[in-house]
C-alpha positions as CSV (number, residue, x, y, z in Angstrom):
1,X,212.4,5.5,135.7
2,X,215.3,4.5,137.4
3,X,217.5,1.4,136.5
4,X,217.2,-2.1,138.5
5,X,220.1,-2.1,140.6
6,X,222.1,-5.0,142.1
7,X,225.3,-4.9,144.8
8,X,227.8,-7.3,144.8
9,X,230.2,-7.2,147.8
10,X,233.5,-9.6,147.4
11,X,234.6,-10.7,150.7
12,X,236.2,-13.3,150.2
13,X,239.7,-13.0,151.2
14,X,241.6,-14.8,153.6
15,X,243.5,-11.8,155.2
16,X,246.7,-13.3,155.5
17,X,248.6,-10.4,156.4
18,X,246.4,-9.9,159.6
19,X,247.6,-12.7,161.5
20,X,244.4,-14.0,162.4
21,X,241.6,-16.8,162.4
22,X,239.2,-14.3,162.4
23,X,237.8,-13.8,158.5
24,X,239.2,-10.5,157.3
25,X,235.4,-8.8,156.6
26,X,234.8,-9.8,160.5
27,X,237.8,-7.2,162.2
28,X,236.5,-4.3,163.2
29,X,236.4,-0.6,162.6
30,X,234.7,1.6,164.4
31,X,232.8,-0.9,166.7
32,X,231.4,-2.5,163.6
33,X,232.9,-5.6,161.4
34,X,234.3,-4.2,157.9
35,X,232.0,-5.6,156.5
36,X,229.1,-4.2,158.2
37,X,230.4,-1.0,157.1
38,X,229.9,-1.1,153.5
39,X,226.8,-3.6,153.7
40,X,225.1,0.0,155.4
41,X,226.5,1.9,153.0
42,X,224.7,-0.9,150.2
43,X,221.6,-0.6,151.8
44,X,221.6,3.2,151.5
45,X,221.5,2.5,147.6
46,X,218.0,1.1,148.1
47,X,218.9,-2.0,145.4
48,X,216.9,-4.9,144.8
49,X,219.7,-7.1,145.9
50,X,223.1,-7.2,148.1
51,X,224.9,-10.5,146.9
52,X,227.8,-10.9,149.2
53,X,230.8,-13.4,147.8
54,X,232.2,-14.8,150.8
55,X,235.1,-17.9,150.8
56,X,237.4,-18.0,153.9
57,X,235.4,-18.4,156.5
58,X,232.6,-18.0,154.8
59,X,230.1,-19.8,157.5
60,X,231.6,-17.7,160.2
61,X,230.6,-14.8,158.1
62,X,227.0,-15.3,157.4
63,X,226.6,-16.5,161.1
64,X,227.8,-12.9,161.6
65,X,225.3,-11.3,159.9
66,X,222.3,-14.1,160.3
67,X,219.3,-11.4,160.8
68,X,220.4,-9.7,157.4
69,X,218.4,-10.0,154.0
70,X,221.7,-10.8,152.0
71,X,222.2,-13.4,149.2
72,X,225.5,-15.3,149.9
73,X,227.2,-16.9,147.1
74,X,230.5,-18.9,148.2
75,X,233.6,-18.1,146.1
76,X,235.9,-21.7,146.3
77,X,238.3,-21.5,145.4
78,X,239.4,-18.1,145.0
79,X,240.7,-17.1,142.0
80,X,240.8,-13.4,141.5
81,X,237.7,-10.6,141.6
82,X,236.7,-11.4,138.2
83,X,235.5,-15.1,139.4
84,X,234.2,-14.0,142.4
85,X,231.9,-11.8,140.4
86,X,231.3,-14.5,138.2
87,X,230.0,-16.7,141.1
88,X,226.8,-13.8,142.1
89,X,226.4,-13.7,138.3
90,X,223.2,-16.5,138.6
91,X,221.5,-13.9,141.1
92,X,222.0,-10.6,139.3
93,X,218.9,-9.3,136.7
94,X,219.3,-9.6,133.0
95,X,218.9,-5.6,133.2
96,X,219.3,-2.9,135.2
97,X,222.9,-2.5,136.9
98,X,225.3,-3.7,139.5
99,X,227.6,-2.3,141.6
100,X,230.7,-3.7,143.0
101,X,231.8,-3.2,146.4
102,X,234.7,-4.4,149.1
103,X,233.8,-5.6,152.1
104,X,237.1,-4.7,153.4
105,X,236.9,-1.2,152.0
106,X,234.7,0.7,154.6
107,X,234.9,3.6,154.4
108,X,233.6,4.7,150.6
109,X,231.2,7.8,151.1
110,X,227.2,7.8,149.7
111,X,228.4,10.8,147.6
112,X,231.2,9.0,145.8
113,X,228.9,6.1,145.0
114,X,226.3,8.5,144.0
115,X,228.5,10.2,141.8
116,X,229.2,7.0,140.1
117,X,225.8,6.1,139.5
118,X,225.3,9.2,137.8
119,X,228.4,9.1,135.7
120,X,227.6,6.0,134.3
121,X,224.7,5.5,131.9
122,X,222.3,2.1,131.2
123,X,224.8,1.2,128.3
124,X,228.0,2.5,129.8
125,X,230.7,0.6,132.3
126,X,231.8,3.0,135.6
127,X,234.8,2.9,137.4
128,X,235.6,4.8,140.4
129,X,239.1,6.2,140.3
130,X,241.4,8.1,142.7
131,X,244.7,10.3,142.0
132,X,247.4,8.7,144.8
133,X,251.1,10.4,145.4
134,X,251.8,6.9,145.8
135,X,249.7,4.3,143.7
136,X,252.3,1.9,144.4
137,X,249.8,-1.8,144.5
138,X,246.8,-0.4,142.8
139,X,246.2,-1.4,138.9
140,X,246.5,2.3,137.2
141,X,244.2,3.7,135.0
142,X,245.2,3.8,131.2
143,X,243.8,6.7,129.1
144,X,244.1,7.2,125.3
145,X,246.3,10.0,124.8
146,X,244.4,12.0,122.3
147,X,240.5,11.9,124.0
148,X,241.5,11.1,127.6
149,X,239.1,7.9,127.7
150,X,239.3,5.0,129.1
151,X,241.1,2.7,127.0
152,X,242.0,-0.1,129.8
153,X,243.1,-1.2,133.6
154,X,246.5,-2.7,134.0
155,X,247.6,-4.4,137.8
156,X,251.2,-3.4,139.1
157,X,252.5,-6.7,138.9
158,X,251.9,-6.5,135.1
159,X,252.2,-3.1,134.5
160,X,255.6,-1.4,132.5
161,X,257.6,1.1,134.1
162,X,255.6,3.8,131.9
163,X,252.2,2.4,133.2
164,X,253.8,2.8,137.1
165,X,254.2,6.2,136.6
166,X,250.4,6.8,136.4
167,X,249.3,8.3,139.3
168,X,244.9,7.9,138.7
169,X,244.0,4.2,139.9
170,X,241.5,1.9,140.0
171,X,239.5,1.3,143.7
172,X,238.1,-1.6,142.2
173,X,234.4,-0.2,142.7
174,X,232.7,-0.7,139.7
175,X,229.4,-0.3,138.1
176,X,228.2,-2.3,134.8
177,X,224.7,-2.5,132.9
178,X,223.7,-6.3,134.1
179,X,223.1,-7.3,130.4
180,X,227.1,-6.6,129.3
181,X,228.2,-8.7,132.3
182,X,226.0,-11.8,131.9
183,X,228.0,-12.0,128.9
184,X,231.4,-10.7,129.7
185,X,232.0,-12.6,133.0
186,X,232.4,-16.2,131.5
187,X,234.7,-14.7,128.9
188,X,237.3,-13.6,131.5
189,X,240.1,-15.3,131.3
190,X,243.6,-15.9,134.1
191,X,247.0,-15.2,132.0
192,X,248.5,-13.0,134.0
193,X,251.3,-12.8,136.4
194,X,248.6,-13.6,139.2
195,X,247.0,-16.3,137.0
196,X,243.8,-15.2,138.3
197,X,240.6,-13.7,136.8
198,X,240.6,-9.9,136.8
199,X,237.2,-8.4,136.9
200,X,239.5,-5.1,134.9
201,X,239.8,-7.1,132.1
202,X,236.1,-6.3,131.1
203,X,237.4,-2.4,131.1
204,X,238.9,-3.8,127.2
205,X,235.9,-5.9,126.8
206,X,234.1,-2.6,127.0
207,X,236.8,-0.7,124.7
208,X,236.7,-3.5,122.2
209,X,232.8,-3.5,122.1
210,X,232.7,0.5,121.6
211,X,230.3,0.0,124.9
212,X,231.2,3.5,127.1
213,X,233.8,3.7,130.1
214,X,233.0,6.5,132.2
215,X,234.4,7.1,135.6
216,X,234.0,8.9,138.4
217,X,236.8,10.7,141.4
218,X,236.5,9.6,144.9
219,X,235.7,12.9,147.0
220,X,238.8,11.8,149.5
221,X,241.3,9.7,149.0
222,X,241.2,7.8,152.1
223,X,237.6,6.8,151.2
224,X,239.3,4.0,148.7
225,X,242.1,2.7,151.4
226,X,241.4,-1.2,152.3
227,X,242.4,-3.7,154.9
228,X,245.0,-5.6,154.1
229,X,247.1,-5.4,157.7
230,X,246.3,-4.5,161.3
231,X,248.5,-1.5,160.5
232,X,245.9,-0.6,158.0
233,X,242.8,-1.2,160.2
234,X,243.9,1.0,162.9
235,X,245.0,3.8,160.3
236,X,241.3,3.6,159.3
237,X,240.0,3.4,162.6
238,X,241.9,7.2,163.5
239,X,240.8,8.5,160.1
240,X,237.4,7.3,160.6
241,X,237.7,9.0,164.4
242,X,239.2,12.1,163.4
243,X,235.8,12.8,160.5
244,X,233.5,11.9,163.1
245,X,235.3,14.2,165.7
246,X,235.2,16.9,163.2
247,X,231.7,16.3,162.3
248,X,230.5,16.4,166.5
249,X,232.3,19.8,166.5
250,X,230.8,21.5,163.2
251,X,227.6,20.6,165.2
252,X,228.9,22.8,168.1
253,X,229.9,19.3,170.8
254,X,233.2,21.1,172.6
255,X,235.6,18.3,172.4
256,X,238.3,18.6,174.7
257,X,241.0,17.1,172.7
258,X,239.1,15.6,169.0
259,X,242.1,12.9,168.6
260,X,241.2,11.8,172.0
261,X,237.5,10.8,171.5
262,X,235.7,7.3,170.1
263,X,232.6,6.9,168.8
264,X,232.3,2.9,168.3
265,X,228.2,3.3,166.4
266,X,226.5,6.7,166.8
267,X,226.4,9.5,169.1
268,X,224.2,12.3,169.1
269,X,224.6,15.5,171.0
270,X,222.5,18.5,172.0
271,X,223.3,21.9,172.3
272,X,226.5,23.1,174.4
273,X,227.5,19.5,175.1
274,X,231.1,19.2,176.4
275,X,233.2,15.9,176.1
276,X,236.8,15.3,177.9
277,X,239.7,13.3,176.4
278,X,239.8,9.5,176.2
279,X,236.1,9.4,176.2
280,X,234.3,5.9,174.5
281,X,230.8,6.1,173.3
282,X,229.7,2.2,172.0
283,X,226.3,1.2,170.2
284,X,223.8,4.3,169.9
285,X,224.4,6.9,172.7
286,X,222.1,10.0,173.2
287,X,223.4,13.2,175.5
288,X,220.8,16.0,175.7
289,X,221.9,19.7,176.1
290,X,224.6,20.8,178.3
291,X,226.0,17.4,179.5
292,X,229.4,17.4,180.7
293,X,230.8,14.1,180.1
294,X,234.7,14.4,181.7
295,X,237.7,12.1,181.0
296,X,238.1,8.3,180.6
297,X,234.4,7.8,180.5
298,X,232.5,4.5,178.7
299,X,229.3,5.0,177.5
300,X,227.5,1.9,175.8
301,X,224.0,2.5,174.4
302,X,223.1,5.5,176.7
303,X,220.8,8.6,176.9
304,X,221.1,10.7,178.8
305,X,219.1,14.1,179.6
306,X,220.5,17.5,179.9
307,X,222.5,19.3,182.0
308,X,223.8,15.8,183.7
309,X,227.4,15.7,184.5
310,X,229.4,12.5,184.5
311,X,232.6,12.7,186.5
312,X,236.1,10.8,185.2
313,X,236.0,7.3,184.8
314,X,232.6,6.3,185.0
315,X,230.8,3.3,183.1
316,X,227.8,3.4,181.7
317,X,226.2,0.6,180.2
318,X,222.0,0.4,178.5
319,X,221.5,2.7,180.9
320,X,218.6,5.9,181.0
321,X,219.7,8.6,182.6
322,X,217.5,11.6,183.9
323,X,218.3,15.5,184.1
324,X,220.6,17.3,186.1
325,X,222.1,14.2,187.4
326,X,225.5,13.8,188.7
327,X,227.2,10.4,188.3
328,X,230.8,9.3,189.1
329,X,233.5,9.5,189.7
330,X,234.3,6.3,189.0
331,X,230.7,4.6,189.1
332,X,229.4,1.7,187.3
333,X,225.7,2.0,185.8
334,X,224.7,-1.5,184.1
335,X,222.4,-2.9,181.8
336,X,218.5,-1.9,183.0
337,X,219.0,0.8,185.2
338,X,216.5,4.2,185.3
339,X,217.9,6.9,187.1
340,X,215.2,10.3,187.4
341,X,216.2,13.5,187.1
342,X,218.3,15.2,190.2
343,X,220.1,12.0,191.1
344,X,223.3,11.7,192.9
345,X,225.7,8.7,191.8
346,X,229.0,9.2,193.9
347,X,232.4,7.3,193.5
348,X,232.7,3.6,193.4
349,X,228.9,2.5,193.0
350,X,228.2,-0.2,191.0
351,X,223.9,0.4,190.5
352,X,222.6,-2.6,188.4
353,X,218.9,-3.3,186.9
354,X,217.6,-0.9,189.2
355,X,215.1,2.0,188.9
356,X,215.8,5.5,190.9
357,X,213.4,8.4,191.4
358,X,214.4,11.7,191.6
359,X,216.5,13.7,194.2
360,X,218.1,10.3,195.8
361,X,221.5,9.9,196.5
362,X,223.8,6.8,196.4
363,X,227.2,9.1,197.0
364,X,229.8,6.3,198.4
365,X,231.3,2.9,198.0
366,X,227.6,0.6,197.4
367,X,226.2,-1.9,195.4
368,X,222.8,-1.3,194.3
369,X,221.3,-4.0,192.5
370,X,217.6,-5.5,191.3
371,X,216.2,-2.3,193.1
372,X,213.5,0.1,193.1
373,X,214.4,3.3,195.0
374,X,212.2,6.1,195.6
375,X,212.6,9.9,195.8
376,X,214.8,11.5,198.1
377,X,216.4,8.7,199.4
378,X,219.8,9.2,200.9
379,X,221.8,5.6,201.0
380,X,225.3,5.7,203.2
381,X,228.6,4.8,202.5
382,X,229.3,0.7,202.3
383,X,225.5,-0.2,201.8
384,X,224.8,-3.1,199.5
385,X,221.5,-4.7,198.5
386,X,221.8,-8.5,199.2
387,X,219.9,-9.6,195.9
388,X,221.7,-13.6,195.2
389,X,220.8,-16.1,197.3
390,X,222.8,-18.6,195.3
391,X,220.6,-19.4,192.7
392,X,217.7,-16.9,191.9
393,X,217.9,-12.9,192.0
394,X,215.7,-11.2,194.6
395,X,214.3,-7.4,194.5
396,X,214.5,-4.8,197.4
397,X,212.3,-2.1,197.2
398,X,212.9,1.3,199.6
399,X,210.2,3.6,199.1
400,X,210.4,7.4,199.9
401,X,212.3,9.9,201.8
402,X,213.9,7.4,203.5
403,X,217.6,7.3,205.0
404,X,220.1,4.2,205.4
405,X,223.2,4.6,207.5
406,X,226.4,3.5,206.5
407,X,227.5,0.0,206.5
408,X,224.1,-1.6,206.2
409,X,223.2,-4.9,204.0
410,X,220.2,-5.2,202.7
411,X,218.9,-8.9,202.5
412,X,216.4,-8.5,199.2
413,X,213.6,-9.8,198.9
414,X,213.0,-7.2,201.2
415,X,211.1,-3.5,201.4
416,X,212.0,-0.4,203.4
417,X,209.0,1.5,204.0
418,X,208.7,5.1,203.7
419,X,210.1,6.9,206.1
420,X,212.5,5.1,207.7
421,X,215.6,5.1,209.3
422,X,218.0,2.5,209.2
423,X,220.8,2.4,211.4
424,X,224.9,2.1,210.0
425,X,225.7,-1.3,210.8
426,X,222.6,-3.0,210.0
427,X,221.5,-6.4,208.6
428,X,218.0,-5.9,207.4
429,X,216.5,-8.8,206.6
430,X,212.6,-8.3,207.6
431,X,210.2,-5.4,206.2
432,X,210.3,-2.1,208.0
433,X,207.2,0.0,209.5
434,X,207.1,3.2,208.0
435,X,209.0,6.4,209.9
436,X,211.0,4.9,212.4
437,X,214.4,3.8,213.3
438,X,214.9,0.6,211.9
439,X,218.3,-1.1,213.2
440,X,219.9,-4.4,214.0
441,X,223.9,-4.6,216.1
442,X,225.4,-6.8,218.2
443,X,225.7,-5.5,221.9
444,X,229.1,-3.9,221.7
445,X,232.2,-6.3,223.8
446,X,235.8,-5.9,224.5
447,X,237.8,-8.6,226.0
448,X,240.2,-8.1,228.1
449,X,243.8,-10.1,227.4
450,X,243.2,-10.5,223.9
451,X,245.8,-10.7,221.4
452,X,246.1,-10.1,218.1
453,X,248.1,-12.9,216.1
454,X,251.4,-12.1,214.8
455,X,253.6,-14.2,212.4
456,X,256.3,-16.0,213.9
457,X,259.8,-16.0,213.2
């Protein structure tokens, strides 16, 4: 039967060094806030409870995260990890476990943690550790000489110049039966260089109390780096780009250039899918097999079906894209937009909550917009669908196999029957009968003696 298990996340800090009102948890990585990061990797854990600490900015926090199922416990003021702890400490079991994460440490793995858990026993205290080249900042790991356990945790501001030499640290991730900390949490106490209350300190608790210390390694050691700085965050962001880049191509996604590819939420790839440099993919994006997605694209909570091709700089926003489409370059799909399969998007078309059936085409410089098109429909160069009156948002509906000349504006609400032919140069502002040339032009003029104005001198 498996232990009770509580998470504790402290995010709490102000994040001085980031230069910011924002709250520290609330920058982001990876499209997400930090601390949405390691509340997914909580939830993973299946515990009973996430207990997040929060202090600066603490309302701005749980706004941030309002749909959640967390337990928020305001740490004020803040005076070191081992209060922070102390403040969840009324909404932890008196058994089982709890773990202790960082919401500005993002990007510990589910194998690490898992690792941990396993390492430590119901009447043992875990700590996660890490071997640095530099541990310079991190409180080091002290181990009894003759049995290599755990004998105690000391911070670098109070370490000796023997201690600074260790290389194994602490990532602060801990887990502890509940039953020890209930009693070792109001015992901590804040003489130290910091004056604050280290949660470490309950490392000699343990020792003293012949209660266990077991530890386990983190499988990287770029799993353990926090946020401290904006020069932190976007380190992190290019390690966390670079795994997910190498992950796409161990599933056989060509990437062009891997250091030149985004993935801001999750993207999922068929077989023999190609992806260019400087491409963005935002929220969940779906490409079937053998889509070509070419440079500087944007796709924002996307699918699309296979072999589509998506010329440079196109932008693609809660969108559905069909089969063996072409689209760009240079288009704009937005929100609401159904395009079937075999459909022709050309450069600088903007198509907006609009619904297009197979084999049409839309290859030139239009606005689409509040639309349903049918199939095989063939819209020219410069044609826009009039769909704001001012105040309310009208729909224009052009049924099949029909063909708009260039130059034409559509006044919605209006419908374009099948069949017809529309005239470039048209403003169509009235129903059309089905298969026949629809048009509306001024009779043609010149006048004679006309001059154009000039500026003068």
């Amino acid at each position: 039967m498996k232990s009770k298990l509580n998470v504790v996340i402290l995010a709490a800090g102000a994040g001085k060094r980031m230069h910011s009102s924002l709250p520290k948890v609330l920058h982001v990585l990876a499209g997400k806030p930090l601390l949405a990061h390691v509340i997914a990797l909580a939830e993973r854990l299946s515990p009973e409870s996430i207990c997040v600490v929060v202090g600066h900015g603490g309302e701005q926090v749980k706004e941030a995260f309002s749909e959640t199922n967390l337990i928020w416990v305001e740490q004020k003021p803040q005076l070191g990890t081992g209060h922070a702890v102390l403040q969840a400490r009324p909404y932890l079991n008196q058994d089982g476990k709890t773990l202790i994460l960082y919401g500005d440490v993002p990007l510990v793995s589910p194998e690490s943690l898992q690792s941990l858990i396993n390492a430590a026993s119901d009447d043992a205290l875990g700590i996660l550790t890490a071997t640095l080249d530099d541990p310079f900042g991190y409180g080091r790991i002290v181990r009894d000489e003759k049995t290599n356990a755990i004998c105690g945790i000391v911070e670098q501001k109070d370490a000796d110049t023997q201690q600074q030499a260790i290389q194994e640290i602490n990532t602060g991730i801990m887990i502890a039966p509940n039953a020890f900390l209930h009693k070792w949490l109001p015992k901590l106490e804040s003489n130290n260089a910091q004056q604050e209350y280290y949660l470490t300190d309950i490392v000699k608790m343990a020792v003293d109390q012949n209660v266990p210390v077991t530890s386990a390694s983190a499988t990287d050691q770029w799993e353990i780096l926090g946020v401290n700085s904006r020069t932190q965050l976007a380190g992190l962001e290019r390690i966390f780009q670079r795994n997910y880049a190498e992950k796409l191509l161990e599933n056989g996604v060509m990437l062009i250039d891997p250091n030149r590819t985004d993935v801001r939420g999750e993207l999922t790839c068929g077989q023999d899918v190609e992806i260019d440099v400087n491409c963005v993919f935002e929220g969940t994006v779906t490409l079937g097999n053998n889509v070509k997605v070419n440079a500087n694209c944007i796709l924002k909570n996307v699918t699309v079906l296979e072999k589509t091709i998506i010329h440079p700089f196109s932008h693609i926003e809660n969108a559905k894209i069909g089969a063996n489409c072409r689209i760009g370059p240079y288009a704009r799909i937005r929100p609401e937009t159904q395009l079937s399969d075999h459909v022709h998007i050309g450069n600088f078309v903007e198509v907006k909550k609009s619904r297009i059936a197979s084999g049409s085409k839309i290859n030139h410089l239009s606005y689409i917009g509040d639309s349903l098109i049918g199939q095989k429909v063939n819209i020219g160069a410069g044609t826009i669908t009039c769909n704001y009156d001012g105040a309310f948002k009208h729909q224009t509906i052009i049924e099949d196999n029909v063909f708009v000349g260039s130059d034409t504006q559509l006044v919605a609400p209006v419908k374009v029957s099948q069949g017809t032919t529309i005239g470039a140069g048209s403003t169509i502002t009235k129903d059309t009968p089905e298969n026949e040339l629809t048009l509306s032009r001024s009779k043609q003029i010149s006048i004679s003696g006309w001059k154009r104005p000039s500026k003068t001198t």
